[in-house]
C-alpha positions in Angstrom: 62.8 86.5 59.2 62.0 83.6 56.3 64.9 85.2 53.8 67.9 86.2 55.9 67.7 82.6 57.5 67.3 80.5 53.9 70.2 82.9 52.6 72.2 81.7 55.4 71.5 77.9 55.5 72.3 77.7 51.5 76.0 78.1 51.5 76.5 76.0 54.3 74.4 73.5 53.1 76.3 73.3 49.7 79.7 72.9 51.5 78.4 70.4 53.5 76.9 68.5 49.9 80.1 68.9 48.2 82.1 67.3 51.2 80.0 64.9 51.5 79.9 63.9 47.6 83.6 64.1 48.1 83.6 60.7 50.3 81.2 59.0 48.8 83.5 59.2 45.7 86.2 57.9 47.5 83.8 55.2 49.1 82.5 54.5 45.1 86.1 54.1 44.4 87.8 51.5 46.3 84.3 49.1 46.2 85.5 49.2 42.2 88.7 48.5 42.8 87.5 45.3 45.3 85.3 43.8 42.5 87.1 44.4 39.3 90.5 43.5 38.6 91.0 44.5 34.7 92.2 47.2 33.0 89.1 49.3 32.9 88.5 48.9 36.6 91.9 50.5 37.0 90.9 53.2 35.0 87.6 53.5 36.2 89.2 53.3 39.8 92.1 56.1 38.4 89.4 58.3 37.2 86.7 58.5 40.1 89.6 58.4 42.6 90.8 61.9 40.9 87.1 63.2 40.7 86.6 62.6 44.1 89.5 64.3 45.8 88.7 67.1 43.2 85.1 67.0 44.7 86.7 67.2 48.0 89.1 69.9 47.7 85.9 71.8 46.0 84.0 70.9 49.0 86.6 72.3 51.5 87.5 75.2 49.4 83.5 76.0 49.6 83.6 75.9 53.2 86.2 78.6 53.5 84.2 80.9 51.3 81.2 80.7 53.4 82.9 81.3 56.9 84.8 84.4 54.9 81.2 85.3 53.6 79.5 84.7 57.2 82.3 87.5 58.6 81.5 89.7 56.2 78.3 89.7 56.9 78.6 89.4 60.8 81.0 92.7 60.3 78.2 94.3 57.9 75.7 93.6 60.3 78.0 95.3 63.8 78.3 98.3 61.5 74.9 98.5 60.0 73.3 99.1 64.0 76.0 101.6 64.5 74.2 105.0 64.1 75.2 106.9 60.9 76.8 110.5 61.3 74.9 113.8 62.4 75.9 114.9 59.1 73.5 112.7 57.1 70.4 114.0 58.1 69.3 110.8 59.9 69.1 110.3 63.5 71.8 110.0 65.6 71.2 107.6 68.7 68.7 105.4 69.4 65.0 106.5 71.4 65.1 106.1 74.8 61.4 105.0 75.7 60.6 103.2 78.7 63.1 105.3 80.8 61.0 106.4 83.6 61.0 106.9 87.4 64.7 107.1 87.2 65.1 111.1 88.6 68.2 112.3 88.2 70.2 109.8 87.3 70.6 110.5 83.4 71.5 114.2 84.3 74.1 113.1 86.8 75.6 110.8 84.0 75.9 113.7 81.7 77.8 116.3 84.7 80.4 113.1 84.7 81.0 113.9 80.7 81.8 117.4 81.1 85.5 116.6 83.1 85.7 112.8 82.1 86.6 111.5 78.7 85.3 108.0 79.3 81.8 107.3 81.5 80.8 104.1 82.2 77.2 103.2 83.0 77.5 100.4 84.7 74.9 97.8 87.0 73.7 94.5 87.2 72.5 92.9 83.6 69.3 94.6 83.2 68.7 96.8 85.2 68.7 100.0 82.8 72.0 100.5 82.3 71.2 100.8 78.8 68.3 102.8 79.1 70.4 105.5 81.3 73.3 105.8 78.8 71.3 107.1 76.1 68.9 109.2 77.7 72.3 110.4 78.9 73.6 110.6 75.4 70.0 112.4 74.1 69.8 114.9 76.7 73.4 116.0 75.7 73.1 116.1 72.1 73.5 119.6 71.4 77.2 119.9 73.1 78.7 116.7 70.1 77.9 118.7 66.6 80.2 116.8 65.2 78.7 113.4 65.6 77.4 111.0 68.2 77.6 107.5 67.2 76.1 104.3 69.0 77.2 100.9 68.5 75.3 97.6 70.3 78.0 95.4 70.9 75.9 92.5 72.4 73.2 93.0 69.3 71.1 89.2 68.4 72.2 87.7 72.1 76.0 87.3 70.7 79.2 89.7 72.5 81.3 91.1 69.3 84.7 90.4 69.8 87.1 93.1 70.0 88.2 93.1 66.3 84.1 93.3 65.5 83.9 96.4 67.4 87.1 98.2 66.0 85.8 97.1 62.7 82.7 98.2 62.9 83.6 102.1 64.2 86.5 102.2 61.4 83.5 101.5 58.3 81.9 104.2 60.2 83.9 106.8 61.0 86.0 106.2 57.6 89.4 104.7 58.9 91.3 101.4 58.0 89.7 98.2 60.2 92.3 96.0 61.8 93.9 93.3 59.6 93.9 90.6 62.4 92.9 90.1 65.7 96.6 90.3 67.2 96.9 93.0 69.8 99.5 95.3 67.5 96.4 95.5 65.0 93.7 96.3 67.4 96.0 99.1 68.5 97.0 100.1 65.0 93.1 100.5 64.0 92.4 102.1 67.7 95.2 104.8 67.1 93.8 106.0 63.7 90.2 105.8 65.2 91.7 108.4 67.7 93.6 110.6 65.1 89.8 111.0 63.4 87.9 112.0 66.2 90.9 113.8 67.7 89.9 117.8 68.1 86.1 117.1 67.3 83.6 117.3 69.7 82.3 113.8 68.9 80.5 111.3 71.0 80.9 107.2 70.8 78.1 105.1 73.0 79.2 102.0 73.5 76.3 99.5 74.6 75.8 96.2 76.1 79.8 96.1 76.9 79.9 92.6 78.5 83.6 93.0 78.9 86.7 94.9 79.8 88.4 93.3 76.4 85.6 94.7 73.9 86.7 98.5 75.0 90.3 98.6 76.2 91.8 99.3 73.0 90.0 102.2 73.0 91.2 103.6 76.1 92.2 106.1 76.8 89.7 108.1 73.6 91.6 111.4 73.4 93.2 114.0 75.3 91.0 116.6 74.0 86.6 116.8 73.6 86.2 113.1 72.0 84.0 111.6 74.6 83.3 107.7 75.0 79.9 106.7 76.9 80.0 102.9 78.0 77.4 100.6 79.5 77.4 97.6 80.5 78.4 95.1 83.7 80.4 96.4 86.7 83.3 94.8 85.5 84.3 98.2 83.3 84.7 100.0 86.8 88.3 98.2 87.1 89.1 99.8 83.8 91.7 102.8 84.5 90.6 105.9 82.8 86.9 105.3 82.9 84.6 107.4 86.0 81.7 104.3 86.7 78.3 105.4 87.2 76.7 102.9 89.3 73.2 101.7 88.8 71.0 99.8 91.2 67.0 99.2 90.6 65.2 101.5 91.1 63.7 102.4 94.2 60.6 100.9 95.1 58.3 104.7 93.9 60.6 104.2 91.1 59.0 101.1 90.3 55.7 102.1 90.8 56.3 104.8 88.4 57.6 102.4 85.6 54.7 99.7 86.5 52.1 102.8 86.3 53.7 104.3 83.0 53.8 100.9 81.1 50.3 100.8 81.4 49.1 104.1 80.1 51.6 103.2 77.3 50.2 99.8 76.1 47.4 101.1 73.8 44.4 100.2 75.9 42.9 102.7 78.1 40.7 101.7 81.0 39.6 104.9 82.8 37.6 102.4 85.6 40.8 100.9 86.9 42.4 102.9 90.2 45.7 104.8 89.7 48.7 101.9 90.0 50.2 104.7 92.1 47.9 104.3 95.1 47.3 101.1 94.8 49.3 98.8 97.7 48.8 95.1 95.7 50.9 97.7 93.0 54.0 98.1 95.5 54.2 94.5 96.8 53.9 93.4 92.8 57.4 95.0 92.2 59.0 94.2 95.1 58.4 90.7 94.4 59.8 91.4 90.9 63.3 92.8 92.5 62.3 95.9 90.7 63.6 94.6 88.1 62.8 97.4 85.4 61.9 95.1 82.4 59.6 92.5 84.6 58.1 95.3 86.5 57.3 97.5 82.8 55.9 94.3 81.3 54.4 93.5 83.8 52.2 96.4 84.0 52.0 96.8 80.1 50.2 93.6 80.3 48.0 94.0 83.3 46.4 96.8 81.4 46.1 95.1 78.3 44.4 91.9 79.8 42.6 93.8 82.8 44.0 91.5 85.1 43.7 92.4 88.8 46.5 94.0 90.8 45.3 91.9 93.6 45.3 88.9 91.4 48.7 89.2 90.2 50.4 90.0 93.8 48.1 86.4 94.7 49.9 84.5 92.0 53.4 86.1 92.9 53.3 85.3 96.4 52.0 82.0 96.1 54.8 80.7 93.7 57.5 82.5 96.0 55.9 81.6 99.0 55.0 77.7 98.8 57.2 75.1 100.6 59.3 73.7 98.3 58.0 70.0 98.5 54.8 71.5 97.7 53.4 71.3 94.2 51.4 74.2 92.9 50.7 75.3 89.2 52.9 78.0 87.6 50.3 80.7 86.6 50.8 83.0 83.3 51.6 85.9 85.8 54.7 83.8 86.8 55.9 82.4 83.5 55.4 86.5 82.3 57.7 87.7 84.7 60.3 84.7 84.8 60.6 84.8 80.9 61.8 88.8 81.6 64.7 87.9 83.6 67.4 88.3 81.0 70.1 88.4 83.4 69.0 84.8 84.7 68.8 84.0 81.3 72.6 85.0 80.5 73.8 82.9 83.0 75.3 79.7 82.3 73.3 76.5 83.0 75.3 75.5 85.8 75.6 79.1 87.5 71.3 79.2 86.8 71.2 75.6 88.5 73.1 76.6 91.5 71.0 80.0 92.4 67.8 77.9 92.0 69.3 75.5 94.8 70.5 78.6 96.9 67.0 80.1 97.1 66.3 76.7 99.5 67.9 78.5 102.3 66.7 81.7 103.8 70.2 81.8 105.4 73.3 82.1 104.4 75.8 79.4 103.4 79.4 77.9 103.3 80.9 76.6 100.7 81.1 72.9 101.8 77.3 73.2 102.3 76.8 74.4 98.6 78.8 72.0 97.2 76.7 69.0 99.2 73.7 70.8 98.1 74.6 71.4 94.6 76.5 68.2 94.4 79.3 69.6 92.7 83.0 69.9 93.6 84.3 72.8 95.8 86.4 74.0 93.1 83.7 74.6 90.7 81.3 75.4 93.3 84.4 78.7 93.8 84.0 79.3 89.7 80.0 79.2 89.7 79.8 81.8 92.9 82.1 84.5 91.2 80.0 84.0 88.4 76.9 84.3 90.3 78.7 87.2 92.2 80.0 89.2 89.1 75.7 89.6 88.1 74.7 90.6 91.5 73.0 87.4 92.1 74.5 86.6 95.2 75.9 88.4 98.0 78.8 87.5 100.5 78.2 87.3 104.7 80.4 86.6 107.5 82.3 83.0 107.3 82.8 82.8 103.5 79.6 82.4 103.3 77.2 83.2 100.6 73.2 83.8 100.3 70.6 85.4 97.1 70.2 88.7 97.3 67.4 89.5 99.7 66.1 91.5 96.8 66.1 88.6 94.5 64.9 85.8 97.0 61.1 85.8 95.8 62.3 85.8 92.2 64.5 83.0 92.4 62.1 81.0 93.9 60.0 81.7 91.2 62.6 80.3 89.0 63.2 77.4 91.1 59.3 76.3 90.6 59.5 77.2 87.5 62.7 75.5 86.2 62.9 72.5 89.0 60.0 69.8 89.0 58.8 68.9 92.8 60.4 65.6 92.8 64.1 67.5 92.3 63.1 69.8 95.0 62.8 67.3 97.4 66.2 65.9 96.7 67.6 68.9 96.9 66.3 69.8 100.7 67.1 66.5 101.4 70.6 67.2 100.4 70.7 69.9 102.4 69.3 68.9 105.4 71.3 65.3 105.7 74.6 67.5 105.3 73.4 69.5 107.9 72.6 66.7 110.0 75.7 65.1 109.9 77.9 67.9 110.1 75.8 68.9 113.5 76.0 64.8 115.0 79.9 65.4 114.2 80.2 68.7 116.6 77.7 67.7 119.1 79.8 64.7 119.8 82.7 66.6 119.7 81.5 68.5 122.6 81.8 65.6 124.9 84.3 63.9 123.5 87.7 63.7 124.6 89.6 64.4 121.7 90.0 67.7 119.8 86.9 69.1 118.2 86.4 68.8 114.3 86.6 72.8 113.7 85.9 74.9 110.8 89.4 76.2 109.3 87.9 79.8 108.9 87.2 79.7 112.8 89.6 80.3 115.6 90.2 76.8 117.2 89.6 78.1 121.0 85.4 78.2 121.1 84.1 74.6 120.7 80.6 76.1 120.0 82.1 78.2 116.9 80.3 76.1 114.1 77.0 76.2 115.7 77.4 79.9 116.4 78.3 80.5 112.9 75.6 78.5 111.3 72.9 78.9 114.2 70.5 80.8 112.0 70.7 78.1 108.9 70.1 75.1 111.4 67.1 76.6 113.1 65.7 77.4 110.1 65.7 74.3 108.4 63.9 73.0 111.5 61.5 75.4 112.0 60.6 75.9 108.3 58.3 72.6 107.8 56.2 74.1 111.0 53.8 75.6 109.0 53.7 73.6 107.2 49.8 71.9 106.0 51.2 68.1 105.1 54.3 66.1 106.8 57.8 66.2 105.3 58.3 64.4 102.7 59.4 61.2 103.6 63.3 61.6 102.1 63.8 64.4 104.4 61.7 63.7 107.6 64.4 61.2 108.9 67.6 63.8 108.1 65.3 66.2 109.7 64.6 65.0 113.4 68.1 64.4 113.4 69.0 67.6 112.9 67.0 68.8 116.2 68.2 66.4 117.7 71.4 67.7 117.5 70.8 71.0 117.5 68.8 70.8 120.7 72.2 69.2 121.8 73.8 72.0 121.2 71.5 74.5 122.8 71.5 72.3 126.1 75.5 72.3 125.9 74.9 76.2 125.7 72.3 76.3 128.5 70.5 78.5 125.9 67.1 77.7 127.4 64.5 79.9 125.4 65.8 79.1 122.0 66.2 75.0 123.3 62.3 74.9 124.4 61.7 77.5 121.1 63.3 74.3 119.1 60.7 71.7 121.0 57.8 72.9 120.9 58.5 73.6 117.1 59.0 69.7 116.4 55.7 68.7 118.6 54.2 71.2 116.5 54.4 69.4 113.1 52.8 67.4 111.6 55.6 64.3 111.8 55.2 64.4 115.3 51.8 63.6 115.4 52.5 60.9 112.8 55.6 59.1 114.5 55.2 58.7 118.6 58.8 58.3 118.7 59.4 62.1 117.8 56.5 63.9 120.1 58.1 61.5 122.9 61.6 62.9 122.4 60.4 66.2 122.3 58.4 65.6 125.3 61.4 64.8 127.1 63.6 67.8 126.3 61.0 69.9 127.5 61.0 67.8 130.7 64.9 68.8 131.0 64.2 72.0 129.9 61.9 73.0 132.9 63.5 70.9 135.2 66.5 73.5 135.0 64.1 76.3 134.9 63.3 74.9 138.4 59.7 74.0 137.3 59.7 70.3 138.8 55.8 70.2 138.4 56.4 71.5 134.4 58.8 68.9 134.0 56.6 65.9 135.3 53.9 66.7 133.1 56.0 66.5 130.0 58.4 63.9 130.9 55.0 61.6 131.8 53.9 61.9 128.4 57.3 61.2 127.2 57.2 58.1 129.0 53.4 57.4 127.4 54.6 57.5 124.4 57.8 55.9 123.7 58.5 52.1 123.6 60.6 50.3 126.7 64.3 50.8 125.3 62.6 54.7 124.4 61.5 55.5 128.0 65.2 54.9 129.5 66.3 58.4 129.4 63.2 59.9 130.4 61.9 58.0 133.1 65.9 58.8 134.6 64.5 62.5 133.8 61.0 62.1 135.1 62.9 60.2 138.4 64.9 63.2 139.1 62.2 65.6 138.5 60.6 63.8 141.4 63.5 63.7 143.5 63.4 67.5 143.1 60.0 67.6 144.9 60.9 65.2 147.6 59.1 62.1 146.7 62.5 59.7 147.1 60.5 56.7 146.7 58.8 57.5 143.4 61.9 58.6 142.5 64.2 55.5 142.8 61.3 53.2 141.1 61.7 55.3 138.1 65.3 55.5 138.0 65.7 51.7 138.8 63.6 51.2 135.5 65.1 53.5 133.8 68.5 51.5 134.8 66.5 48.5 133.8 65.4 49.2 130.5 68.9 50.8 129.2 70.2 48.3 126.4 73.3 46.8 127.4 75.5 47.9 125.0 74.6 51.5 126.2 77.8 52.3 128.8 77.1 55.9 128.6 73.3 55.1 129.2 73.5 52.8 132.3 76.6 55.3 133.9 73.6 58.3 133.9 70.7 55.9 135.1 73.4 55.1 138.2 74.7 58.7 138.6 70.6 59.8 138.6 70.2 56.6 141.1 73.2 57.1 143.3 71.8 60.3 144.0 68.3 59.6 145.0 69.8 56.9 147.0 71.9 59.3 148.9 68.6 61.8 149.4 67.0 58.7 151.2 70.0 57.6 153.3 71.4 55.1 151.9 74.6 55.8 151.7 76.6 52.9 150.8 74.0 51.9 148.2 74.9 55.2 146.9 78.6 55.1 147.0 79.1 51.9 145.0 76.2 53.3 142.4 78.2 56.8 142.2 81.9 54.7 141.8 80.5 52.6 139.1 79.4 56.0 137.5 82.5 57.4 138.1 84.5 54.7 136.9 82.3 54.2 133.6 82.4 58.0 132.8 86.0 57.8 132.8 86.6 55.4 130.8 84.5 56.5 127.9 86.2 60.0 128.3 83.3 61.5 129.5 84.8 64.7 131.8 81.2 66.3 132.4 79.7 62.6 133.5 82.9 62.0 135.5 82.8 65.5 136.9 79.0 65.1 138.2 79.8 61.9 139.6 83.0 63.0 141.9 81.0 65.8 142.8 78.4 63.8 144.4 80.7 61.7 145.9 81.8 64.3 147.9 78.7 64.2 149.9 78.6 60.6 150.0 82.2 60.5 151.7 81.6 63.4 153.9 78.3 61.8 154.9 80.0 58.5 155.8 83.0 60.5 157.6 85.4 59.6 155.2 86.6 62.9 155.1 90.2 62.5 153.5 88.5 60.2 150.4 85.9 63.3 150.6 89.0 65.6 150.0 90.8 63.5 146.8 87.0 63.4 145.4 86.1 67.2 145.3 89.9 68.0 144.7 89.2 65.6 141.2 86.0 67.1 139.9 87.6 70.6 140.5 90.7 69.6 138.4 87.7 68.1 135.5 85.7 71.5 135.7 88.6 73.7 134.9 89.1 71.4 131.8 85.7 72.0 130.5 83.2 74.8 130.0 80.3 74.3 132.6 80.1 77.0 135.4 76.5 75.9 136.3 78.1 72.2 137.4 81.2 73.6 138.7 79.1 76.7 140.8 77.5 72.6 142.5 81.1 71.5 142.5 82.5 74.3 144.2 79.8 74.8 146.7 79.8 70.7 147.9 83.7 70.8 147.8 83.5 74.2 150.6 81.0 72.6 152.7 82.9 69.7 153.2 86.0 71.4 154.1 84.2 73.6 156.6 83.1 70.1 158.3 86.5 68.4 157.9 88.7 71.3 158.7 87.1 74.2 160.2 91.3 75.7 160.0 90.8 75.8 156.3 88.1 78.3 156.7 89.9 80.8 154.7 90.0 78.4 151.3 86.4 77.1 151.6 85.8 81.0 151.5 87.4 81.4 148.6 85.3 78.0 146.9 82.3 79.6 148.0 82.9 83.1 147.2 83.8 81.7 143.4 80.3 79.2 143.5 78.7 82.7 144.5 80.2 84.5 141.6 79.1 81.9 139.1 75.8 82.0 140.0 75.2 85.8 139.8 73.0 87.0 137.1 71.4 83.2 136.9 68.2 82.0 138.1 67.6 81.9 141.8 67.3 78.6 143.1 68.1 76.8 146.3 72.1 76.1 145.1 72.2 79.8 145.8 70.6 79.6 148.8 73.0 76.7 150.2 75.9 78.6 149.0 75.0 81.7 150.8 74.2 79.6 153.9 78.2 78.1 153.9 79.7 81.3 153.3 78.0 82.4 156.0 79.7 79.5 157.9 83.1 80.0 156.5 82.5 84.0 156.9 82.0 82.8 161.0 85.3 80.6 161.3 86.9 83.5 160.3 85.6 85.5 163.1 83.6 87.8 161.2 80.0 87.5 162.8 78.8 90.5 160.7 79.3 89.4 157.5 78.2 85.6 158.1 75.1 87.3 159.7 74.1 89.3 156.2 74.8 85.8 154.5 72.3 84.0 156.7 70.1 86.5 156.4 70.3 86.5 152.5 70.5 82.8 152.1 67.2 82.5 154.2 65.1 85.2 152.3 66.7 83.3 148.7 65.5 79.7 150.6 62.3 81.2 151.3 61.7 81.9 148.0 62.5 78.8 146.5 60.9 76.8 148.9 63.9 74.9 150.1 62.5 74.9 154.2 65.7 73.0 155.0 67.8 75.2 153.9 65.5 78.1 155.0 65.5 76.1 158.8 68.7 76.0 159.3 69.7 79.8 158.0 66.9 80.5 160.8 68.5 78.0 163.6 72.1 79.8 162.6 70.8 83.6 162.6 69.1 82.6 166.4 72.4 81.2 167.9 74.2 84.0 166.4 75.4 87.0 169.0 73.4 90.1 168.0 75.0 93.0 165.8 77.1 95.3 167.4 76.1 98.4 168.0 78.0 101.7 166.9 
């Protein structure tokens, strides 16, 4: 290595001294001519100004001759690997060692060469593409007696250009190289590379073809028995006139069987060591390589010669793909081994290397604008780094323009990433992620409520307002639930980003009324270790499970945790769920208990809090209407109402017309009772809540029935509608009630049969539930009802 690389640096470095003595004349030159002013200094200045451009024109005329000389070699070089012809005696194409576990595939190459005059092997970087072609090329030796000649074309890490490669065949084969690197002269030296080979049964491997530009002047080879055998990327399948023989890893016995061969092959036998076959540490090893054929052979070439452990090395592998990222943990030899082997990763460019590190954060796939926060680079070159990343099989596309690693790769780029990325980076990175996640969540949770139109993705149609968190629901659950197993708190740049994130997503799943996954989210958070560290979090959480089981109809559940909300929150905290813990308790019937709470609640909302104070006197109107007082409860339900509206709220302005509608009713005021539940009708159909507009339907039906028993035939049709909301939910005592009315209604029509199976349903659905009034006066209606009819 000592000789080729002194040879080399010796011309340059003489064209670089002769340049330089070149100025430095020049320099010499006009100090002279400052200082002296005489005769001679003219002449001396005359004289060393012609040496020195003579130096210089020497130096630049130097310079030529050693990039000509550099070609020449370079060209000497790209011929000397090409294989010489059958005819000398030597061999023609080079071994094909190391190509195991791969059954079949070689031979199925070789049936492609029969009919087609161009093959090309082609696969992600790496993965044997090489290896195949000439097996391929050995095994079908016999039918090319007139020569089979191989050519690297990516030989010392550099791609040859196509004017290399055409040069290099023509010293070979005997034909005039191109005179340029203009497309006529490529074509010219193509052409009488085609009129040699043409009628001679002659193969040409072409390897390591990184792209479509190295080959296409050789295309098509000949109409006649000239074959051409490529291999290289998957970009030579777009090539017209070549068959593509595509090459994945191997499968996983595949990669056994290389893992267990490399190791009888390393020179060290160890007759005490269990057959790598049989051995499951031995199958999980490659897996977490990708297969990858040249980590997996080294891999076990190594393990054999050092006697390490198969149980050892799947240890190390799993704990460097495993480990949180913020989590520091020493890179062990095992993992350096196989992360130096990756020469596809290594071919990438830094930027494209940078940006699959980053994606191996997310077990999930994502959107562009979430790359390009994480990555911190501009969506444009975000586009140009994914086709990159995309054109080696390092990435793979999902619904929503989204992108993800390839679940085969995922352990090894995480390897890279804790190879490559110090902890501190890390860090920044998932705090990246999870603060543009956070904000983009706060911006559509708000939207839900808000009056105006919703901020929606462009790749989304614009009619589901729960789109975005349908599309990403998987990315936003896991970067919540991931720190749960976590054995130390979140770091303390992402913790923040982080409980806003469920907060917003729990937002989302209570919009939803997906109940499993919202408690699922909850109980995660309580579960970390930030909780336990910040009281403000467990109390939140605390509260959402409150809510939860409160519309689970758990009201005991919901105590319990909205109690220890309460516990452990500060005053302006404990506003929301004391309202929550107050209804809870207005569920069970405890009315008095119930208004204290709510009245603090009220109380302890900060002033500047509109939506705040309009829910603590919704929550209080209410109670004050379960304990009779009425006009108490109509002013606290207007303010509500009148509040909601203003801030654009139509669920809060909704909820508070519909319980005005009882109010009204209560009082006799049945035409204001009429406007009210003909409002909040009028708001549901403007927004997606059936559970709220089942309650706004069923109070608006009841009233009618007491206000105008003539409008029988309308309530009917409100109930019938709060019935069909309700099917296929929980049962709870709105059901009941509902049944109970459209029993009523079913009886103003004169149809005593039909209101008689609704009494009887909506007691047995009372029962149940444990609403007694409700279950009373199903009882007092069935008893004052005429018998059925006989038939």
């Amino acid at each position: 290595m000592t000789g080729p690389a002194r040879s080399t640096r010796r011309p340059r470095l003489l064209s670089v001294l002769l340049a330089l003595g070149g100025v430095l004349g020049a320099g010499v030159s006009a100090l002279l001519g400052n200082i002296t002013g005489n005769l001679l200094s003219e002449l001396s200045v005359t004289a060393l100004g012609s040496a020195s451009l003579g130096v210089a024109a020497l130096g630049v005329a130097a310079s030529f001759l050693v990039e000509w000389r550099r070609r020449q070699r370079a060209e000497r070089s790209a011929t000397d690997h090409a294989v010489t012809s059958a005819t000398s005696g030597a061999p023609t194409l080079p071994r094909s060692d190391g190509f195991t576990g791969r059954r079949g595939q070689a031979e199925a190459v070789v049936e492609l060469l029969d009919p087609k005059h161009a093959v090309a092997v082609v696969g992600r970087r790496a993965v044997g593409t090489s290896w195949c072609a000439i097996q391929a090329a050995n095994l079908c030796r016999s039918e090319f007696p007139d020569g089979q000649y191989y050519l690297d074309l990516r030989r010392g890490g550099r791609a040859r250009s196509p004017r290399e490669v055409l040069t290099a065949l023509a010293r070979v084969l005997g034909t005039a190289p191109p005179r340029s690197g203009r497309a006529d002269d490529l074509a010219d030296a193509a052409d009488a590379l085609r009129g040699q080979v043409d009628g001679r049964r002659v193969l040409l491997v072409l390897d390591n073809v990184d792209s479509p530009a190295q080959v296409r002047a050789l295309l098509p080879p000949t109409t006649r028995i000239c074959r051409l055998l490529l291999a290289g990327t998957g970009r030579l399948a777009a090539l017209n006139g070549v068959a593509a023989y595509w090459l994945a890893e191997p499968e996983p016995d595949d990669a056994v069987e290389m893992f267990a061969v490399a190791g009888t092959t390393g020179g060290v036998h160890r007759p005490q060591r269990a057959d790598p076959r049989r051995d499951p540490d031995v199958r999980t090893i490659v897996e977490l390589c990708g297969y990858q054929p040249r980590a997996v052979t080294e891999l076990g070439r190594r393990t054999t010669t050092y006697g390490w452990r198969h149980a050892d090395v799947r240890h190390a592998l799993r704990r460097a793909a495993d480990t949180p990222p913020h989590q520091r943990v020493d890179v062990s030899p095992v993992t350096e081994l196989v992360v130096a082997q990756d020469t596809a990763y290594h071919a990438l460019g830094g930027e494209a290397r940078r940006l699959w590190r980053l994606l191996s954060l997310s077990p999930v796939p994502l959107d562009r604008p979430t790359i390009a926060a994480l990555a911190r680079r501009r969506p444009d070159r975000v586009a140009a780094l994914l086709d990159e990343l995309a054109d080696g099989a390092f990435v793979t596309g999902a619904s929503g323009d989204r992108y993800e690693v390839r679940p085969l790769l995922a352990p090894y780029a995480r390897m890279h990433l804790r190879e490559a990325v110090p902890v501190r980076r890390r860090v920044n990175a998932q705090a990246r992620l999870t603060r543009h996640l956070a904000r983009r969540a706060e911006r559509q949770v708000t939207g839900l409520t808000a009056a105006g139109p919703l901020e929606t993705d462009p790749r989304l149609p614009a009619d589901d307002p729960y789109d975005w968190f349908t599309l990403h629901q998987d990315l936003l659950l896991a970067v919540v639930k991931v720190p749960a197993g976590a054995v130390r708190a979140l770091p303390r740049r992402v913790r923040g980003w982080w409980f806003r994130l469920a907060v917003a997503s729990c937002g989302w799943l209570a919009h939803a009324e997906r109940r499993d996954e919202w408690e699922d989210l909850c109980r995660t958070v309580l579960s970390n270790p930030t909780a336990q560290q910040r009281p403000e979090i467990a109390g939140w959480a605390h509260n959402q499970l409150g809510v939860v089981l409160r519309r689970r109809h758990d009201p005991y559940g919901a105590m319990a945790e909205l109690s220890l909300a309460v516990a452990g929150q500060g005053r302006r905290g404990t506003a929301q769920a004391r309202m929550n813990l107050g209804l809870a308790l207005l569920d069970l019937g405890r009315l008095d208990e119930a208004v204290a709470h709510l009245e603090l609640s009220r109380r302890h909302r900060a002033g500047g809090d509109r939506a705040g104070q309009a829910l603590s006197d919704l929550g209080l109107g209410a109670a004050r209407l379960a304990r009779g007082d009425r006009e108490a409860a109509h002013d606290l339900l207007v303010r509500a109402a009148n509040t909601f509206r203003s801030l654009g709220d139509s669920r809060g302005y909704a909820a508070a017309l519909t319980n005005l509608v009882l109010v009204h009713a209560a009082m006799g005021e049945y035409l204001d009772a009429a406007q009210a539940w003909r409002a909040a009708l009028r708001e549901y159909e403007t927004i997606g809540d059936p559970t709220n507009r089942a309650a706004a339907l069923l109070n608006a039906g009841a009233a009618l029935l007491g206000t105008a028993p003539g409008q029988a035939d309308q309530a009917a049709e409100w109930l019938a509608e709060s019935l069909r909301l309700r099917e296929g939910g929980r049962v709870d005592a709105g059901l009941g009630r509902t049944l109970l009315h459209l029993g009523d209604a079913e009886a103003a029509r004169q149809r005593p049969e039909t209101a008689r199976r609704r009494w009887i349903d909506a007691a047995a659905v009372c029962e149940s539930v444990g609403d007694e009034d409700g279950q009373r006066a199903a009882d007092d209606r069935l008893a004052s009802a005429p018998g059925p009819t006989s038939g």
